[in-house]
Residue frames as qw, qx, qy, qz and C-alpha x, y, z in Angstrom:
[[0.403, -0.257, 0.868, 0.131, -38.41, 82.09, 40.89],
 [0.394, 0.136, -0.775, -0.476, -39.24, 80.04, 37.63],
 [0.837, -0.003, 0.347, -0.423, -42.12, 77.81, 37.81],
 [0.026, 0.252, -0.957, -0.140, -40.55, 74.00, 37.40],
 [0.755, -0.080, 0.129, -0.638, -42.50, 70.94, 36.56],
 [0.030, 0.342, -0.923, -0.174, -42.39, 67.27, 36.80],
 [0.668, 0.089, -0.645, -0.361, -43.75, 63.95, 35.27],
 [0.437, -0.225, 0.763, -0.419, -45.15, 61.92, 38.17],
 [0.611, 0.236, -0.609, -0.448, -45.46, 58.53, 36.45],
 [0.030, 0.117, -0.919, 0.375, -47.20, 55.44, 37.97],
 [0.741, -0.456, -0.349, -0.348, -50.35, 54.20, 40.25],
 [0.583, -0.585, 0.327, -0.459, -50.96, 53.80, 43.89],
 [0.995, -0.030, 0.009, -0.099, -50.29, 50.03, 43.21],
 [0.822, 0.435, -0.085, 0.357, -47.11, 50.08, 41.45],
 [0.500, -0.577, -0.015, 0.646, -45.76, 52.78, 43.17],
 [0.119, 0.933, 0.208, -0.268, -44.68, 56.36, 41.71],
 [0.652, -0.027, 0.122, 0.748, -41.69, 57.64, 39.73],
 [0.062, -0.939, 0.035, 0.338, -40.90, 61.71, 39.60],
 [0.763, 0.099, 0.339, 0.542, -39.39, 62.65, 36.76],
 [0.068, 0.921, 0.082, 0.374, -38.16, 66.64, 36.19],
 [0.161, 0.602, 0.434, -0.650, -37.25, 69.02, 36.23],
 [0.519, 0.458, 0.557, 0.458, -39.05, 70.48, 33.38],
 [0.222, -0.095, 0.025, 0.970, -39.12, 74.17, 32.52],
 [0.211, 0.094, -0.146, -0.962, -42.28, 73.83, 31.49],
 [0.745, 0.139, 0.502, -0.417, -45.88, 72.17, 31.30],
 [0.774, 0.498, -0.002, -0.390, -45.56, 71.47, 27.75],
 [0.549, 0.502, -0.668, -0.014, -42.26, 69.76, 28.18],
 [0.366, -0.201, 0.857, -0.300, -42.95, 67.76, 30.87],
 [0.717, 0.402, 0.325, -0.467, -46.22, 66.73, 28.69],
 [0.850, 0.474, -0.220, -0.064, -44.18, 65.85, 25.78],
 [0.060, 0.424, -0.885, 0.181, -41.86, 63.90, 27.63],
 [0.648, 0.022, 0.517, -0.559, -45.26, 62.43, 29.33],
 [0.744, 0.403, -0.053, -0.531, -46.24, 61.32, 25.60],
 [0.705, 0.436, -0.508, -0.234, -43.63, 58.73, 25.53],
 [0.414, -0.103, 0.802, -0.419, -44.74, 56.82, 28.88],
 [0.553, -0.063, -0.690, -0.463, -46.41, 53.92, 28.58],
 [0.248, -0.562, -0.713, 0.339, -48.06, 53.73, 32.09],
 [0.172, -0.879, -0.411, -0.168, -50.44, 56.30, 33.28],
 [0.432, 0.033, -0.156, 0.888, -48.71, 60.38, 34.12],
 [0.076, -0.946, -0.314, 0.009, -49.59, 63.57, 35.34],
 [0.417, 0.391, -0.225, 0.789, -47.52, 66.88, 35.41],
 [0.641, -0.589, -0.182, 0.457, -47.29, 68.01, 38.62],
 [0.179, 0.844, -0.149, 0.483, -46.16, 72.20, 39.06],
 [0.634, -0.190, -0.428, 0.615, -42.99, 72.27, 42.12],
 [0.110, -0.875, 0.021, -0.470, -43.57, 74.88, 44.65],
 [0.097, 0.670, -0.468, 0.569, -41.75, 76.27, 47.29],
 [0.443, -0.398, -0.793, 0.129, -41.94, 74.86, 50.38],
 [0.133, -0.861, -0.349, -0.344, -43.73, 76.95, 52.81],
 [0.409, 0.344, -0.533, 0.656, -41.57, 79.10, 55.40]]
């Protein structure tokens, strides 16, 4: 399986938004660059079986 990533925009305060998928780190990261609150990318894995 592809490795997916998403934009987890926010703070513990405000609460969180998830934003993906992305195909990649560097496009979730330049999507990231045109937040204006604090982001991380965040890699999506399986869930475990």
């Amino acid at each position: 399986m592809a490795t997916d990533f998403i934009l987890i925009k926010g703070n513990p305060v405000d609460g969180f938004e998830f934003v993906g998928p992305f195909p990649s780190n560097e496009d979730a990261m330049e999507h990231g660059d045109s937040v204006k609150t604090d982001w991380w990318v965040a890699e999506l894995e399986e869930p475990a079986k």
